[in-house]
MILUM-195424 format. One line per 4 residues: number of its first residue (from 0); their letters; for each residue x, y, z of C-alpha. Coordinates in Angstrom, 3 decimals. Layout:
// residues N
NUM	a	X Y Z ~ ...
//
This chain:
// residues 75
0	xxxx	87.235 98.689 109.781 ~ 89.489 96.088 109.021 ~ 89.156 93.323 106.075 ~ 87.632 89.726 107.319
4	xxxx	88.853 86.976 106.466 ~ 86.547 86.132 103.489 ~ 86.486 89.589 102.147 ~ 90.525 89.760 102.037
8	xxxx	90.189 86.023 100.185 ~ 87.639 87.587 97.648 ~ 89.976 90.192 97.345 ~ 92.791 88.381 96.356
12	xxxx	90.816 85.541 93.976 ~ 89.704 89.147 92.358 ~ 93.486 89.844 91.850 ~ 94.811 86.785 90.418
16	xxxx	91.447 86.528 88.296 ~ 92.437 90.143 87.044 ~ 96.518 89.004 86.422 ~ 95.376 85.523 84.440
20	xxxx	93.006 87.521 82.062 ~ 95.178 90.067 81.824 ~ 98.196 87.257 81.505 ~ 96.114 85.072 78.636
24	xxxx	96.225 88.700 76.809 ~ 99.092 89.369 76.786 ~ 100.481 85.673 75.769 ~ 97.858 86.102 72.744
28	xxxx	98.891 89.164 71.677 ~ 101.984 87.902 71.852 ~ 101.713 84.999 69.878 ~ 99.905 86.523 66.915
32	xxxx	102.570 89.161 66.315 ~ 105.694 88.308 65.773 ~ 108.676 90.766 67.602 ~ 110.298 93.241 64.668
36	xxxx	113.633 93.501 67.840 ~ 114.628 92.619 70.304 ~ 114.202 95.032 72.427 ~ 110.304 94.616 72.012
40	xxxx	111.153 90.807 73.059 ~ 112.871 91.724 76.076 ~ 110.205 94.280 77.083 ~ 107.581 91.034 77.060
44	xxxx	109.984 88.837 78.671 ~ 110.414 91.581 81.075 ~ 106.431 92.417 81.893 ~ 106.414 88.922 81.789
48	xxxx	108.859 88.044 84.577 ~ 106.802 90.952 86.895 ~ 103.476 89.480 86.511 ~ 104.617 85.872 87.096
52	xxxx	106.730 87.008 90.362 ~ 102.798 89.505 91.450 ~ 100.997 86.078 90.483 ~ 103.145 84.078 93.122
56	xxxx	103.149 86.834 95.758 ~ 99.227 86.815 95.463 ~ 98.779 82.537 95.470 ~ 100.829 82.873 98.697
60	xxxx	98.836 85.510 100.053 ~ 95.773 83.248 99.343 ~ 97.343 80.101 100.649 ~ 97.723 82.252 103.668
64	xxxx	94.529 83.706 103.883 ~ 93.105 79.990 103.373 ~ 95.155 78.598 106.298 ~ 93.983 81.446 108.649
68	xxxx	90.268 80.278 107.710 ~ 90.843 77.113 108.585 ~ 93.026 77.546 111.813 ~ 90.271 79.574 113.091
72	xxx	87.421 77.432 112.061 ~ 89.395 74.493 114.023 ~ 87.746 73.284 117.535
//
């Protein structure tokens, strides 16, 4: 059976919850430790860019969702 509305909205607030905690982590972790090369700075930059460009794709997906709910809750 196919995802409501609400359900594929709680689904995607779940995501981007997930990605920010898993985001503030990572920008923790890196700011305690210090990187010994640069290829270990890359690698963050590069994880970084990824999850930034999966955050957008899901706020868009939500904006989406969100103007579906209210498009169909218009008179």
């Amino acid at each position: 059976m196919p995802e409501s509305l609400s359900e594929r909205l709680a689904r995607v607030q779940r995501q981007l919850e997930d990605l920010s905690e898993a985001t503030r982590i990572e920008w923790l972790r890196a700011a305690r430790q210090s990187f010994l090369t640069i290829e270990e700075r890359n690698a963050f930059r590069v994880a970084f860019d990824a999850s930034s460009g999966r955050f957008l794709e899901l706020l868009e997906e939500k904006w989406a969702i969100e103007r579906e709910i209210r498009a169909a809750q218009a008179p």
